[in-house]
Every structure is written in C-alpha cells, then in structure tokens.
Backbone as JSON Lines, residues from 0, in Angstrom:
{"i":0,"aa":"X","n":[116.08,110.33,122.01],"ca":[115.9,111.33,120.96],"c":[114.43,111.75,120.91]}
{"i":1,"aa":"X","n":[114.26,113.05,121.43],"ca":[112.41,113.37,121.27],"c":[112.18,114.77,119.88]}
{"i":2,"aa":"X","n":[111.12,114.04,119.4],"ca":[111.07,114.28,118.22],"c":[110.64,116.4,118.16]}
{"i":3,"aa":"X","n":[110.71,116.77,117.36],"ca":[110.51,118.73,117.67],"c":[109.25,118.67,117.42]}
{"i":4,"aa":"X","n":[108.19,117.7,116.77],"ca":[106.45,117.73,117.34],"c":[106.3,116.69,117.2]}
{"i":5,"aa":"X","n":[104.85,116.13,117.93],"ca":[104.55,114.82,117.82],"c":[102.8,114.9,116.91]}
{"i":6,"aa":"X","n":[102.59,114.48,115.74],"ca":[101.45,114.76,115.16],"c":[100.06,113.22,115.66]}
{"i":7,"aa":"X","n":[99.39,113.66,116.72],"ca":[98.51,112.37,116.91],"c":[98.29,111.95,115.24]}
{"i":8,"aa":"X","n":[97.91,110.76,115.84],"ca":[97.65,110.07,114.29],"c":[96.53,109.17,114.98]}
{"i":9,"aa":"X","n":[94.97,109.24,114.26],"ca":[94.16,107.88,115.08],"c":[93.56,106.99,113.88]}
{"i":10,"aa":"X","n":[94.5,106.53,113.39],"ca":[93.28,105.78,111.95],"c":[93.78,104.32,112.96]}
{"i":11,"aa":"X","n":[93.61,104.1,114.09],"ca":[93.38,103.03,114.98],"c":[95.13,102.44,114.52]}
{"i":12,"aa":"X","n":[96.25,102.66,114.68],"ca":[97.15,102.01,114.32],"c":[98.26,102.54,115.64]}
{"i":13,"aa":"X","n":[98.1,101.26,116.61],"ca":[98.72,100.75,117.6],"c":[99.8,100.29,117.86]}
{"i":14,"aa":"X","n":[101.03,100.49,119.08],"ca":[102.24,99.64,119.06],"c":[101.92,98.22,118.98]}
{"i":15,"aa":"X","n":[102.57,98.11,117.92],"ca":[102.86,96.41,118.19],"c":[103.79,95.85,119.4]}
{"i":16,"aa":"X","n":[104.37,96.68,120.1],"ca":[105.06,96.28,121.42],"c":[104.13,96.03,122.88]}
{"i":17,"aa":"X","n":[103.21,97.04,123.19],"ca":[102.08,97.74,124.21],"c":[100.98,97.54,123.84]}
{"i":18,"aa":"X","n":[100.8,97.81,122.8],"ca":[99.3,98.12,122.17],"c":[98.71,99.66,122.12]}
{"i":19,"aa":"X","n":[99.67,100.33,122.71],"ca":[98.85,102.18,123.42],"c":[98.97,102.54,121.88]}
{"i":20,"aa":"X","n":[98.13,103.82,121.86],"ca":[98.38,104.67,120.94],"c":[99.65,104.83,120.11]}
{"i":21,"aa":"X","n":[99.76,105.48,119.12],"ca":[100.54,105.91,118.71],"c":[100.77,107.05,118.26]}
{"i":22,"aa":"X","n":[101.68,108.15,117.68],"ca":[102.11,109.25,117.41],"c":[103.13,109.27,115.89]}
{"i":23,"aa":"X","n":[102.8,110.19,114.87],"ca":[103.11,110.02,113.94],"c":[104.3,110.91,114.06]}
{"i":24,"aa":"X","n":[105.5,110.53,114.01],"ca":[107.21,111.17,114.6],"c":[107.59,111.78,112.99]}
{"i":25,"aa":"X","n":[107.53,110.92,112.25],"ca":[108.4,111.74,110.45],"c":[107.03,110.77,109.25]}
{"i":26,"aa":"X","n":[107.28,111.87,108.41],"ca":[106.35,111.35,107.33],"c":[107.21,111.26,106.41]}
{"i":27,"aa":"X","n":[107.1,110.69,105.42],"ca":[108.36,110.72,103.9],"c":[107.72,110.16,103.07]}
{"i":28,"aa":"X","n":[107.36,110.76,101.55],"ca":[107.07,110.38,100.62],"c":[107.59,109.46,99.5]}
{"i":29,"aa":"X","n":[106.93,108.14,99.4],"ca":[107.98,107.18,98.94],"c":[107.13,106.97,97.49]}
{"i":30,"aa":"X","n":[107.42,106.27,96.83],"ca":[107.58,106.36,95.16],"c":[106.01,106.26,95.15]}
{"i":31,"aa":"X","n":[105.28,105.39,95.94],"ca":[103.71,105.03,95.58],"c":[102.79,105.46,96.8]}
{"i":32,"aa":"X","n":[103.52,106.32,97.57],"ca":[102.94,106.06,99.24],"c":[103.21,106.96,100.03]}
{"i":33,"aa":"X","n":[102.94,106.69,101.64],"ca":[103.71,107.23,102.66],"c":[104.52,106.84,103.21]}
{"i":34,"aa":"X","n":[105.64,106.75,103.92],"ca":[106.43,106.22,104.83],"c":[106.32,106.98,106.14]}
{"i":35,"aa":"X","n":[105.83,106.63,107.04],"ca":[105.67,107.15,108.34],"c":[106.4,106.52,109.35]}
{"i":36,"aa":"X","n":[106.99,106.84,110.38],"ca":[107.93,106.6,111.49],"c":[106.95,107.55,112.63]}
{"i":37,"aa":"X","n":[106.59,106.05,113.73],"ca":[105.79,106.22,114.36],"c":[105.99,106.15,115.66]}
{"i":38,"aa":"X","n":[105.44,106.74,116.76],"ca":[106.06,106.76,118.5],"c":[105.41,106.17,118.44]}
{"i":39,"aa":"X","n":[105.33,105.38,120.34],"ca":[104.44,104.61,120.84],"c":[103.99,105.77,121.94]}
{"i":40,"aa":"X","n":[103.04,106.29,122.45],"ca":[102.65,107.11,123.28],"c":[103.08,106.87,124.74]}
{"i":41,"aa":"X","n":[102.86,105.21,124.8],"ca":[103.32,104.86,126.35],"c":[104.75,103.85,126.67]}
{"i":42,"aa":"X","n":[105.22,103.24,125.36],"ca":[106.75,102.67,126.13],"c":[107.73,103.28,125.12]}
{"i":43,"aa":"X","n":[107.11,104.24,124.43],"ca":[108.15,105.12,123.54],"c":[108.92,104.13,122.3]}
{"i":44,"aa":"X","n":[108.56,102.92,121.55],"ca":[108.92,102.24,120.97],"c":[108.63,103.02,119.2]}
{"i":45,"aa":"X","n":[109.61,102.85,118.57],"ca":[109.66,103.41,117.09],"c":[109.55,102.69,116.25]}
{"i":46,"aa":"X","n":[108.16,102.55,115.49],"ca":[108.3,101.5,114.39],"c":[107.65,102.36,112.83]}
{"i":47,"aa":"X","n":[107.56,101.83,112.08],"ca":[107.44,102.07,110.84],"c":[106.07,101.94,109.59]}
{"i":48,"aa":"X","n":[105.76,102.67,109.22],"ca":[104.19,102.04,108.16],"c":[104.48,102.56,107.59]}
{"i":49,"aa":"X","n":[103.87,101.75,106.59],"ca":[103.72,102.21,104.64],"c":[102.55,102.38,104.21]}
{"i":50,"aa":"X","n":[102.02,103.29,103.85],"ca":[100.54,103.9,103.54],"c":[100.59,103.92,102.03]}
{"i":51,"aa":"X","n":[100.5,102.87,101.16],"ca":[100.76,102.82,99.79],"c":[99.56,103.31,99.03]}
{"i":52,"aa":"X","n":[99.62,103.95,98.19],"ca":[98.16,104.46,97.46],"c":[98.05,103.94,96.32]}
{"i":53,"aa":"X","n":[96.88,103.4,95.97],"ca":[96.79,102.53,94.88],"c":[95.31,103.67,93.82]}
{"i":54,"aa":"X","n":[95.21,103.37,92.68],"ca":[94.24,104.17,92.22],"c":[93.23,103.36,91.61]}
{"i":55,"aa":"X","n":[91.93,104.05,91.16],"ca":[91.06,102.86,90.69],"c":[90.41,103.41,89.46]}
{"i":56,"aa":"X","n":[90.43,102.61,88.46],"ca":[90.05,102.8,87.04],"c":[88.96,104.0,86.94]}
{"i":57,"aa":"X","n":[88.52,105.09,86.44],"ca":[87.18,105.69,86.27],"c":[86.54,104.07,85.59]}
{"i":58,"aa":"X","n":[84.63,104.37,86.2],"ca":[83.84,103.65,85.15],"c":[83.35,104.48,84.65]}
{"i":59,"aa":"X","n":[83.22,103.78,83.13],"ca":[82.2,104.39,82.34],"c":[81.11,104.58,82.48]}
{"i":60,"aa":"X","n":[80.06,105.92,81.82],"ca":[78.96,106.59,82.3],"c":[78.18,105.92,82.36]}
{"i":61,"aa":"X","n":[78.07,105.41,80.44],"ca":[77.12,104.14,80.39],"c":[77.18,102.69,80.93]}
{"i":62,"aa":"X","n":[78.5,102.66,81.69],"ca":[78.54,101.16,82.77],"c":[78.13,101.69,84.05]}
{"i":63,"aa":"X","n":[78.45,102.61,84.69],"ca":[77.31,103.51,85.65],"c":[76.24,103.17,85.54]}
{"i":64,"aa":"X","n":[75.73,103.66,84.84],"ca":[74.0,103.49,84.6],"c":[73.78,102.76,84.45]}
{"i":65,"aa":"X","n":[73.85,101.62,83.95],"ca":[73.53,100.05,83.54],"c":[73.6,99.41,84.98]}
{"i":66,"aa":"X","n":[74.8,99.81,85.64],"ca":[74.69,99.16,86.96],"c":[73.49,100.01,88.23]}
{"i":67,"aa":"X","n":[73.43,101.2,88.24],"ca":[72.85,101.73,88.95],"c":[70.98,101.21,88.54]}
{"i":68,"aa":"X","n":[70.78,101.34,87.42],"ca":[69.74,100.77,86.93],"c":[69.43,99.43,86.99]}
{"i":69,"aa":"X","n":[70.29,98.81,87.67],"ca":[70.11,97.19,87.85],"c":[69.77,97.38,88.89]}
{"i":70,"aa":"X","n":[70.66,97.92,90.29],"ca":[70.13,97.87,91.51],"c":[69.12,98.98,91.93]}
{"i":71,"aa":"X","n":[68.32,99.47,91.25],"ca":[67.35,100.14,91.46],"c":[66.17,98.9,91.21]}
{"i":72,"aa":"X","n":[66.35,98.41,90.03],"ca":[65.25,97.24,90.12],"c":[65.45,96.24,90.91]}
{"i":73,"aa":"X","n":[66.75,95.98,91.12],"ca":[66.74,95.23,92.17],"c":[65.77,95.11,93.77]}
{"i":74,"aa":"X","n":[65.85,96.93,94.21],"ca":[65.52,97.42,95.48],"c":[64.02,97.52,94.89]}
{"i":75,"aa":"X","n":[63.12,97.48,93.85],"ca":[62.24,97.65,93.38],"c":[61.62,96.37,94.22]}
{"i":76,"aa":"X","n":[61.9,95.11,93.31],"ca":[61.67,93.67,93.76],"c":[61.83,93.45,95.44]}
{"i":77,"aa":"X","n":[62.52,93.77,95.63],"ca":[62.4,93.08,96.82],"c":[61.12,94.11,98.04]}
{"i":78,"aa":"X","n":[60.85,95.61,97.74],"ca":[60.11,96.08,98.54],"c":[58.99,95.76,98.04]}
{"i":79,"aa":"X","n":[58.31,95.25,96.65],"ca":[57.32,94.41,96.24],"c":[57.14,93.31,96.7]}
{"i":80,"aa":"X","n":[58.41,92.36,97.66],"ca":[58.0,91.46,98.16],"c":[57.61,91.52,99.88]}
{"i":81,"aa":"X","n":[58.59,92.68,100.22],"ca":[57.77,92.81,101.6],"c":[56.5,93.47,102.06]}
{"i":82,"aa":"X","n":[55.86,93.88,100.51],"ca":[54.86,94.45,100.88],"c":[53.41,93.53,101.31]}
C-alpha cells in the first residue's frame, strides 16, 4: 500500500526496525496530541508516534523579575570574580 504523499519528517525520529530515516505517511489529531503513522524510507516498515502537547503555566511579571534580577546579579558576581 503506497501512501498518495510522503511528508519528510526530520526531528531525528528513526525506524526502530533499520534505523534509516523516516517519512511521515498520516497525521491524526488525538485528544492532547498528534498521532502520526510513519514509513521507514529504506525497509518500508510502518510504525506509529504520539506527539502529546503539554502546556506550561504563564509566570507572573513580578516572579519574572525577581528571577531575572537574581540572575543578573548572579552574572554580576561571578565576572567580578574573573576579573
């Protein structure tokens, strides 16, 4: 069965059968994620990944700054010590 396009895909994700490249065959959107169905470029083997997306809290402005203002003195100190 050959797929009607084959979309390269390179975020480095290899047959687990060969090791060659791979080719991204169907994409499908699953409740938190991707579901991808994947070729193997060189022994034609079909396997499967889940590209789950996770999200990350906003920080606050004033926890921003408190932290950014720490490692500024931080980088302060230490080029005072290689000087």
């Amino acid at each position: 069965m050959k797929p009607k396009s084959l979309i390269p895909h390179d975020r480095g994700i290899f047959c687990p059968k060969c090791g060659a490249g791979t080719y991204v065959y169907d994409s499908r959107p699953i409740a938190d994620g991707i579901r991808r169905r994947r070729l193997c470029s060189k022994c034609q083997f079909v396997f499967v990944t889940w590209e789950i997306m996770c999200s990350v809290p906003p920080i606050p402005k004033d926890e921003l700054k408190r932290v950014t203002e720490m490692l500024r003195d931080i980088a302060d100190q230490i080029e005072n010590e290689l000087k």
